[in-house]
N, C-alpha and C positions, 0 to 999 in steps of 0.2 A: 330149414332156414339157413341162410349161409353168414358166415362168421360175420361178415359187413353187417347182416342184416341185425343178427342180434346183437351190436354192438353197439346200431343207431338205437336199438329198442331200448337197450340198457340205458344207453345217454339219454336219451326221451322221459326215462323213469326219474333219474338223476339231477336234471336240469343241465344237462353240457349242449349245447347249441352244434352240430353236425356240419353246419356252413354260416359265414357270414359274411357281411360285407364289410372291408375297411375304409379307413378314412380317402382311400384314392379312388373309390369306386369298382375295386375289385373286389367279388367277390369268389372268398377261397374257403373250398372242402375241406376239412380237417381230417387227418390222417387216421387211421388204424391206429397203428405204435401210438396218438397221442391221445385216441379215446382210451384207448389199454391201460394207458401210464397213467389219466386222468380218475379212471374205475380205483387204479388202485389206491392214490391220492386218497378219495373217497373213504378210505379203511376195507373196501369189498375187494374179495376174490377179482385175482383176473377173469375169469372161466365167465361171462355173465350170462349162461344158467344159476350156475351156483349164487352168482352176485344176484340176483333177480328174485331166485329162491330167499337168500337172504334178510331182502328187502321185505319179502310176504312176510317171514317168520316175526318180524319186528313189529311191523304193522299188526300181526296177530295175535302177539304177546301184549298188546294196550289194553289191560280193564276195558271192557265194554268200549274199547276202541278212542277213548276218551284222550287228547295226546296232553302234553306236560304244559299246555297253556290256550287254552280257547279265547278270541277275540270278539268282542259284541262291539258292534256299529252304536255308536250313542246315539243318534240319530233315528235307531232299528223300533219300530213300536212292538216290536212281535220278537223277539231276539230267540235263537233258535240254537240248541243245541246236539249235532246228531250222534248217535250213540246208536255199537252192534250188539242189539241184546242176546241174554245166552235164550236158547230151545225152552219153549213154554213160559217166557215169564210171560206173566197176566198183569204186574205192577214195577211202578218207577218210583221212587223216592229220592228226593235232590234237598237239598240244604246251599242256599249263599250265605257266608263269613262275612260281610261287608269291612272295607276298611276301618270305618267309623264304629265297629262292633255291634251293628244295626245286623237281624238275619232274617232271610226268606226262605220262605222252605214250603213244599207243595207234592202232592205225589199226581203221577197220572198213568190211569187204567189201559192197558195197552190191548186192541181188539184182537180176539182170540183167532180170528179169522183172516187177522194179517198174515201174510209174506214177507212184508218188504224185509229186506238187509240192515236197513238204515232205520232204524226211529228217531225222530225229530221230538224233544220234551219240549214247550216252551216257556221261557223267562217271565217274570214282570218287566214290564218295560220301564222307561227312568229311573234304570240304577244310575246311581252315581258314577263319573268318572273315576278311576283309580284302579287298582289291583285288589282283587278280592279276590276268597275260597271258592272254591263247588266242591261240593262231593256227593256224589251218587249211588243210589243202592239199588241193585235188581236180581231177584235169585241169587241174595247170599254174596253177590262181587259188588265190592267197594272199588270207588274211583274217584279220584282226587287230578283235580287240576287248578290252574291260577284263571281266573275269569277276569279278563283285562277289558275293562270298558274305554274305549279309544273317541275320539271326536274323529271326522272327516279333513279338517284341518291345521292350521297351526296357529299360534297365539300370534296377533300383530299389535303391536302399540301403537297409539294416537297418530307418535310420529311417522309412523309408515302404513299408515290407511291410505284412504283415498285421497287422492289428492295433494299428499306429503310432499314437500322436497327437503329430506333430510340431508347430510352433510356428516361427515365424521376423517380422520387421520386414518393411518397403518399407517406401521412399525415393525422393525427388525427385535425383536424388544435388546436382544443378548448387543448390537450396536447400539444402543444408545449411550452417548459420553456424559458424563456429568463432572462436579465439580469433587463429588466425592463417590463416586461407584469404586470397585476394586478392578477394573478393566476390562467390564462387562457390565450391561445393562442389567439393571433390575428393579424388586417390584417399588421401589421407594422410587426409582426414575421413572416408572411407569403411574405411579400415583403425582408424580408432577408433571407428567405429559396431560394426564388427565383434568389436569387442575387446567393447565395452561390451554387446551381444545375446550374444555367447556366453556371458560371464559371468553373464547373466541367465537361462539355460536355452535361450534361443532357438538352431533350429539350421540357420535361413537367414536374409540377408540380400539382401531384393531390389531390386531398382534398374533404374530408366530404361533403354532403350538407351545403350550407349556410343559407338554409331556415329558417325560422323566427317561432320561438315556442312560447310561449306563457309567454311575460313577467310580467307577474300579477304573474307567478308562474314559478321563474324558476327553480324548481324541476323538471320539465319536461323536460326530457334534451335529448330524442332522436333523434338526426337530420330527421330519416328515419318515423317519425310521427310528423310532422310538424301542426303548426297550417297557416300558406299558402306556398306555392310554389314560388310563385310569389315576393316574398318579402323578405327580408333579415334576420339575427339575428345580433342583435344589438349589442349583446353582444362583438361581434367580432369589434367592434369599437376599438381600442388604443384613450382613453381619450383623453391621453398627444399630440394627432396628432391634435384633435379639435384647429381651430383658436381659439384663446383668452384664452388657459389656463395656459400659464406662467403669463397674465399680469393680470388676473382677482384678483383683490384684496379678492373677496367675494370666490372663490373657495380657496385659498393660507386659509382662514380662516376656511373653512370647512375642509381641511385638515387636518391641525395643531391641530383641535381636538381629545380629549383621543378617543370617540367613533370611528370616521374615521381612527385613529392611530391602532385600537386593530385589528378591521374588517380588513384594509388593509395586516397587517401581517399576520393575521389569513389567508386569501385568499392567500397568496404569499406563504407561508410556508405549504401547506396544502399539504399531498403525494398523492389525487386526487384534481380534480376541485372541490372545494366547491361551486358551483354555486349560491348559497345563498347569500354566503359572497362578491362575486365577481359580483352580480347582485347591491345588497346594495351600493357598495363602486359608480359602474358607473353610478346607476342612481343616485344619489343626484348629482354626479358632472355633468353629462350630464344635467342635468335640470338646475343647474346653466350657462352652459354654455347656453342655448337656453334664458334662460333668457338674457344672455349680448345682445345674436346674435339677440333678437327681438329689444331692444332697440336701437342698432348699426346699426344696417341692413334694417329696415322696422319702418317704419313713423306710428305716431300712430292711422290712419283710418287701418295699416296691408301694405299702397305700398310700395315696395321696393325704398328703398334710397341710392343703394350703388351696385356694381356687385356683389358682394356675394349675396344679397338680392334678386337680379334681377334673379340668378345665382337658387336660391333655390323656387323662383316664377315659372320659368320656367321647372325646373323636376316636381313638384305637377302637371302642365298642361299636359306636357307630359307623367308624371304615368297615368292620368285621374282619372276613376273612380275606378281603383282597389286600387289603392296607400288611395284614401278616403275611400271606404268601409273601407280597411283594419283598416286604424288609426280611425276610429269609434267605429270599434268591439275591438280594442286595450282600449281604452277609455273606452267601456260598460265593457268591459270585466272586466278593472282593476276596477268601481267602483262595480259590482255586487262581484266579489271574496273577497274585502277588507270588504264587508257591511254583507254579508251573508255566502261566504265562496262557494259561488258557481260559478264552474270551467266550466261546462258546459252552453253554452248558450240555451239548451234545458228548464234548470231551473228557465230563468228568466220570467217576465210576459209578457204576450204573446205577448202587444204592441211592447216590447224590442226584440222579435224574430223576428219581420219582418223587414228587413233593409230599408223598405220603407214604413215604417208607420211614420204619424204625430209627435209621440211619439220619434221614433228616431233622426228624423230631430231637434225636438224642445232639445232633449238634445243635439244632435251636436251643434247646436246654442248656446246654456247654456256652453259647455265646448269646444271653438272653441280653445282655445291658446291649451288646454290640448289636441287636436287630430293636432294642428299645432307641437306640440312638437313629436308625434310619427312619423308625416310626417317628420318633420327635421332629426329622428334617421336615417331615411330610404334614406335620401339625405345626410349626412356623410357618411354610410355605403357604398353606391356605392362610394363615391369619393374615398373612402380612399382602396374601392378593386379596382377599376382602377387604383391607386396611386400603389398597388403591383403587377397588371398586366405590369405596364408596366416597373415597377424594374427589374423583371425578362426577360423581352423582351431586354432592354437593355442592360443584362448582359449577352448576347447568350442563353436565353432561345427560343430557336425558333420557338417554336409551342406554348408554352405558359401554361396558367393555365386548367387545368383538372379536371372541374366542373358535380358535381353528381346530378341528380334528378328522390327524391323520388318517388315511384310508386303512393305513393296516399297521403290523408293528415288525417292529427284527425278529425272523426266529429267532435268534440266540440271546433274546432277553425275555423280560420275568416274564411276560404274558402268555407266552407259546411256553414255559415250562411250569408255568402255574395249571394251566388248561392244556394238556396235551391232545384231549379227546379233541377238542376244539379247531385244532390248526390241524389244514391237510399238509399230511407231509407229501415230501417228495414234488412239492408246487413252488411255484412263488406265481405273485400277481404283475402284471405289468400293462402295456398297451400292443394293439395290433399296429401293423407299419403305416405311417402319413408319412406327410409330403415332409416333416423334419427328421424323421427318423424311420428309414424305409425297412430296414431289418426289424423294425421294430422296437419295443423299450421291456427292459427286465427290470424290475423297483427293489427286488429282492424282498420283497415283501412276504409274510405268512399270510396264505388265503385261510378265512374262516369254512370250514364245513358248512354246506347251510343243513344239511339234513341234521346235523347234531344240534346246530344251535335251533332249531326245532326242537328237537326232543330236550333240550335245556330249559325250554318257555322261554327263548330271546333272554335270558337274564344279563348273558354278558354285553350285548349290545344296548339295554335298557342302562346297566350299569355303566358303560362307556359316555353314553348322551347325559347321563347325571353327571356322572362328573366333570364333564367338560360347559355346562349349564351352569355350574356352579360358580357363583358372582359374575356372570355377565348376563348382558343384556339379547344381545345376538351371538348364534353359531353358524359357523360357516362349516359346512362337511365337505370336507376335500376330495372330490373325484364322486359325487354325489351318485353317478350312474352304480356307482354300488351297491345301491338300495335294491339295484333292479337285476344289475348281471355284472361280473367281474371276469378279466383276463386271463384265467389260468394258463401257466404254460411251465410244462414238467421239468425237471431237473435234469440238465444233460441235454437239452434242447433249446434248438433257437428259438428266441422270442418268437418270430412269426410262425415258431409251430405252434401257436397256443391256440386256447378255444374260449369263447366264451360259457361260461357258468352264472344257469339263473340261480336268484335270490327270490326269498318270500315278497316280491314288492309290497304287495297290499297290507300284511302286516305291517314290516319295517316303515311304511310310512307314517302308519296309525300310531304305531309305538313313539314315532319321532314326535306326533302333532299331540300325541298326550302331554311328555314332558316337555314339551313344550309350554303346552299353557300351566303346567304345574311348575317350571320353573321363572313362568313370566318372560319367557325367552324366545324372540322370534329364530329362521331359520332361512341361511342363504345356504345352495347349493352350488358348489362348483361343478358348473355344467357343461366343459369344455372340451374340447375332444370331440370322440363319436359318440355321438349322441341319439338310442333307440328315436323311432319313427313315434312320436306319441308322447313323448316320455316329460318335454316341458308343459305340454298342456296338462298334462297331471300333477306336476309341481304346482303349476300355476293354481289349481282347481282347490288344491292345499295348503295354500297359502307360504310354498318356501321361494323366498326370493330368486329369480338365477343372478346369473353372476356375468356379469358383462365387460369384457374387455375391451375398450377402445382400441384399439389399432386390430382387434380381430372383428370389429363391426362393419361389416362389408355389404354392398348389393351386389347380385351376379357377378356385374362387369368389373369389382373390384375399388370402385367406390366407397366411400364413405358414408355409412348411414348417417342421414341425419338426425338432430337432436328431437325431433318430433317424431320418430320412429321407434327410438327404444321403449320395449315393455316397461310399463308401468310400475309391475311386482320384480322388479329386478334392483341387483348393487350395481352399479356402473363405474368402473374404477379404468385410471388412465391406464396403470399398468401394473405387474403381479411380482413375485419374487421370482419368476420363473422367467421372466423377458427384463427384456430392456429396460431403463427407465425411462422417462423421456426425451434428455439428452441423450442418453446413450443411445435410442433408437433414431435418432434424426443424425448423429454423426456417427453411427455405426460401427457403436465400437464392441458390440457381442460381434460381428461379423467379424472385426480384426484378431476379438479373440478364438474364433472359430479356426480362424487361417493362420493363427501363430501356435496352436495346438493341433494341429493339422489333425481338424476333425470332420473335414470335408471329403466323401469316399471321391473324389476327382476332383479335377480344375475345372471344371463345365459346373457340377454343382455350386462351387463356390463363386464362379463369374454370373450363374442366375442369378443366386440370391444378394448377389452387390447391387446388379440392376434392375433384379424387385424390387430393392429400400430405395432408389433412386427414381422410381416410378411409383411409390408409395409415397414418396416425400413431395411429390407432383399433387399424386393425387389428395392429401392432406391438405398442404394449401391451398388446391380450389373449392374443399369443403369447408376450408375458414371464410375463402371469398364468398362463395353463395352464402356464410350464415352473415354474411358485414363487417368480421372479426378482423380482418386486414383486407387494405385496401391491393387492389391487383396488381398495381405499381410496385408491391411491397414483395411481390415474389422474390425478385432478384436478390433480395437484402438477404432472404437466407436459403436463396439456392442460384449463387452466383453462376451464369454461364460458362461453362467449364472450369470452373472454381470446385473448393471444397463446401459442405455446405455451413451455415452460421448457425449455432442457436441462439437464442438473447432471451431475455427476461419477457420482454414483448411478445414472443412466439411461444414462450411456458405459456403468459396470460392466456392467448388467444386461446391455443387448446383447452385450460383449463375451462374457460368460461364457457367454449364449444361444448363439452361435458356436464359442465352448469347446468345446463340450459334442457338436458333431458330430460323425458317425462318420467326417468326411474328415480321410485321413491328414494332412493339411498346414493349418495354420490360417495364414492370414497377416492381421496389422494396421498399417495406416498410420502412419506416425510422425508423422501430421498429427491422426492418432484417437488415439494416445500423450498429445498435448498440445493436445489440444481445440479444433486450426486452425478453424475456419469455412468458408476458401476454398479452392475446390479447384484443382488443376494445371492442366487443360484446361477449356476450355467450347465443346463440340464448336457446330461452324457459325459461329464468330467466329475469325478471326484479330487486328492489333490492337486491338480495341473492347476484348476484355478481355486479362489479362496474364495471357494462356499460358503455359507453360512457362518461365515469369519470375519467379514466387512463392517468397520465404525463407522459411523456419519463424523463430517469432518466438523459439523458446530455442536456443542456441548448443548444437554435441554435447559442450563439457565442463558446460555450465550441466544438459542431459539425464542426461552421466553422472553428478554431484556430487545430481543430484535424488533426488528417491522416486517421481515419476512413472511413470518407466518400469522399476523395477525393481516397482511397485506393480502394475503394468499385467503385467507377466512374471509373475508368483506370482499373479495372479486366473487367469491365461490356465493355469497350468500345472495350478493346480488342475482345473480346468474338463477339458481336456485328458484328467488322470488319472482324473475321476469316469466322463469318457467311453470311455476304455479298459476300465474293468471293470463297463460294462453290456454289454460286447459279447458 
């Protein structure tokens, strides 16, 4: 066999995909050097004999082959579980643990005169949904696995059944101004965004990831490269909401100083998030307040003395051990970067990279109050997003809040150092070359292992969807294609040497659509990009919404879909944090910023795409004329004949209502298309050149609420909506 050959056999075993096709239509071979570098990613031997051998030995080391998590179809009447029995057994015994502490148990006599490799035991059928035990005995070997009963689908609410035209806002949450935020959005501004969309008919509120970046440095401010998933940003706390900070004597004193006095304005007054400043101001006051709440609350062996205490004992037991990793590496974290400046946990010594060495234990020990304080951030932080989940429930938000989670997380924060086994090294995730980025994209992301989180039973991805389910209504999974194959491309290589790497699909969906109906939570996938041949008809078949961007809703020839054409089970939003806004794409002002960051590889790429948006801008308004939205006289008004072009409030309307008018159950608009922002959140391929994830909205949410804007903007959309429900 020649080294080619066993190298595609190796990837075939692995799931790395040998050739594909990108978003231009080309289809490209992946390299040698990058199936090599990929194996090794993996944790396996370059050599792939040896990787192959490997692989058997693992696979033959499993009890009766039984692996760390079996999936039963709920749906299944016959639920089947295969198992390699040892030489002569004649009997099987099995036991199920039910969640509910209900047990089944059953033996079966296995024919003496079989062969086969594989024995199949089989289940009672209608077990319950949920995770439950098995354990199995045959010839003396014991096997234990998690028996996860999954549905085929995902949980939909009323308002996104059949025939729905729901409605809901997004949000920047970390821009929104208010009349008392500390200059940055948070969750008390998000509970009166909520208050102020439900009363307006809307019946989702969507929002940024909440994921928790890395506070030793909050320069790092991109939600979509988190340092975990799992765990919150602090930052989004409202001080002023903590118990004990109107009466705390010690905090009133730390205020009232010049230094707290200059910072606090500085961060109020700033025209983006100065995260610095606004970092500064809430932790001295947050560390004061944990101070009261230790004293107050928890007796001085640490037991709780009070419900609050008892209250904030009880979420550390139930985070368990990720809520402690985390506030560990929180801890290392902050004292390695303040002592040496190092951000990475790669750079500290090596006893300090293992989260289970002596070494880190004895510091946790040494700085217990300092990782009880990051625990505490993390037990405000949910209270107080419950505290606006259920503001906006009560104000006729009826589906609720519309929470995002990122595709992957930073190596160099908690998650990749909590779970080493976990993240392949020597990878990161990105995308293959399109028509915006032909070298391709690097996200700097950590790819998950899929072989390991197999042999994990999906825990950590089961734990990632729990926690991001948690008080809302809907989740949006960012880069959804992940379920199914992801971009690997090795370290020290161009993006477009990358390859793609499958994933468990069929599990990972099942997993999704369990906690799904266990959190009451339905699920949209962002499905943009390259997207497998197949792969929405199976979304659709399980109920996760796609995710539909207007201005990328095209037919062949570059048209405009019409509103009676969008899927059904789909969100349908004018525009994303990753493009324009509205105005900004009608006067093209990503494009300006494209060409004054000279990020265009020539002048030919940058004179296309001025006179794609001008041929877009064409074609938009004769999709407003064919829906009746403006009259055809009305062209010129905002695309003068060799003029520049106009936006106005009248052409927000139209499109909006153009959008309205879909047959997708969920409509979502921007609170930056509310109030006719320009700039958009993100400008993919820059980091500081432009200010990412740094942008205020220019009206405060009581200036929004007190307006006609956005209740002007809810009564176009609801109409729209309603005329769309009864052409169906």
């Amino acid at each position: 066999m020649s080294s080619r050959a066993a190298l595609l056999q190796l990837a075939g075993l692995i799931g790395v995909e040998a050739r594909y096709t990108d978003a231009l239509g080309q289809t490209r071979e992946v390299s040698d050097d990058t199936l090599l570098a990929l194996t090794t990613a993996f944790g396996l031997p370059s050599d792939p004999v040896c990787a192959r051998r490997q692989l058997e030995e693992q696979q033959r080391f499993l009890p009766l082959g039984l692996e760390a998590a079996h999936l039963v179809h709920a749906e299944d009447e016959r639920p089947e579980v295969l198992l390699r029995l040892p030489p002569g057994c004649r009997r099987v015994f099995w036991s199920c643990h039910l969640a509910d502490g209900d047990e089944r148990s059953g033996q079966v006599t296995v024919d003496a005169s079989s062969s086969l490799k594989r024995f199949a035991i089989v289940l009672p059928s209608g077990l319950p949904l949920g995770y439950h035990r098995l354990e199995v005995e045959a010839e003396g070997i014991n096997a234990r696995a998690d028996l996860i009963v999954a549905p085929d689908r995902c949980h939909l609410p009323a308002r996104l059944g059949p025939g729905s035209r729901s409605w809901g806002l997004s949000c920047q949450l970390y821009g929104l101004r208010s009349e008392r935020n500390w200059g940055i959005g948070d969750f008390a501004d998000l509970a009166m965004l909520a208050r102020a969309a439900g009363r307006c008919t809307a019946s989702v509120v969507g929002i940024n990831p909440l994921h928790a970046l890395f506070a030793a440095e909050p320069r790092h401010v991109s939600p979509y490269s988190p340092s975990s998933r799992s765990q919150l940003d602090y930052l989004y706390i409202d001080v002023t909401a903590v118990p004990g900070f109107a009466e705390d004597e010690a905090i009133r004193e730390l205020m009232g100083g010049q230094w707290f006095g200059a910072t606090h304005w500085a961060a109020r007054s700033a025209e983006l998030v100065d995260y610095g400043a606004v970092a500064a101001c809430k932790r001295s006051v947050l560390e004061a307040l944990f101070c009261r709440f230790r004293s107050l609350e928890l007796g001085a062996n640490g037991t709780a003395t009070s419900t609050a205490g008892r209250a904030f004992r009880d979420f550390q037991q139930s985070a368990g051990q990720s809520l402690a990793d985390f506030a560990v590496f929180e801890a290392l974290h902050e004292h390695h970067f303040r002592e040496k400046r190092q951000f990475s946990w790669h750079s500290w010594p090596a006893p300090m990279r293992d989260p289970r060495s002596p070494q880190v234990a004895a510091f946790a020990a040494a700085h217990r109050d300092r990782i009880e304080f990051f625990q505490f951030l993390q037990w405000e932080a949910d209270r107080q997003l419950a505290a606006a989940s259920r503001a906006g429930r009560d104000a006729g938000l009826s589906i609720g809040l519309y929470r995002d989670l990122a595709v992957g997380a930073d190596p160099n924060g908690a998650e990749a150092w909590a779970d080493q086994e976990l993240v392949a090294p020597g990878a990161s995730i990105g995308a293959p070359p399109d028509a915006l980025s032909r070298g391709g994209q690097n996200w700097g992301l950590a790819p998950v292992n899929p072989l390991v989180l197999r042999r994990q039973g999906f825990a950590p991805f089961i734990e990632s969807l729990r926690a991001n389910m948690r008080h809302a209504g809907i989740l949006r999974i960012d880069h959804v294609m992940s379920l199914n194959r992801l971009y690997w491309i090795p370290n020290g290589m161009e993006a477009k040497a990358g390859a793609y790497v499958n994933y468990p699909f069929k599990e990972l969906i099942r997993l999704v659509a369990l906690e799904s109906w266990r959190h009451a939570c339905a699920v949209v996938g962002e499905d943009l990009g390259t997207v497998p041949d197949g792969f929405r008809d199976t979304m659709c078949s399980a109920n996760i919404l796609s995710y539909r961007i207007f201005v990328f809703e095209r037919n062949y020839d570059g048209t405009f879909v019409p509103p009676t054409r969008y899927p059904a089970l789909a969100a349908a939003s004018a525009a994303t944090h990753d493009i324009a806004t509205l105005k900004g794409f009608w006067l093209g002002t990503d494009i300006i910023w494209r060409r004054r960051l000279r990020l265009y590889p020539d002048r030919h790429a940058q004179q296309a795409e001025k006179a794609g948006r001008h041929r877009d801008r064409s074609l938009l308004l004769a999709a407003l004329v064919r829906e009746g939205l403006i009259a055809p006289a009305q062209i010129g008004e905002f695309l003068p004949e060799g003029g520049e072009p106009v936006y106005t409030i009248e052409l927000q309307e139209a499109i909006l209502t153009y959008l309205g008018r879909s047959r997708a159950r969920l409509m979502l608009v921007q609170l930056e298309d509310v109030l006719s922002e320009v700039e958009q959140a993100n400008l993919p391929g820059t980091t500081d050149a432009h200010p990412n994830w740094r942008r205020r909205l220019s009206s405060s949410i009581e200036e929004i609420d007190r307006g006609i804007e956005l209740r002007h903007v809810a009564a176009l959309i609801e109409k729209a909506r309603l005329s769309s429900a009864t052409k169906e």
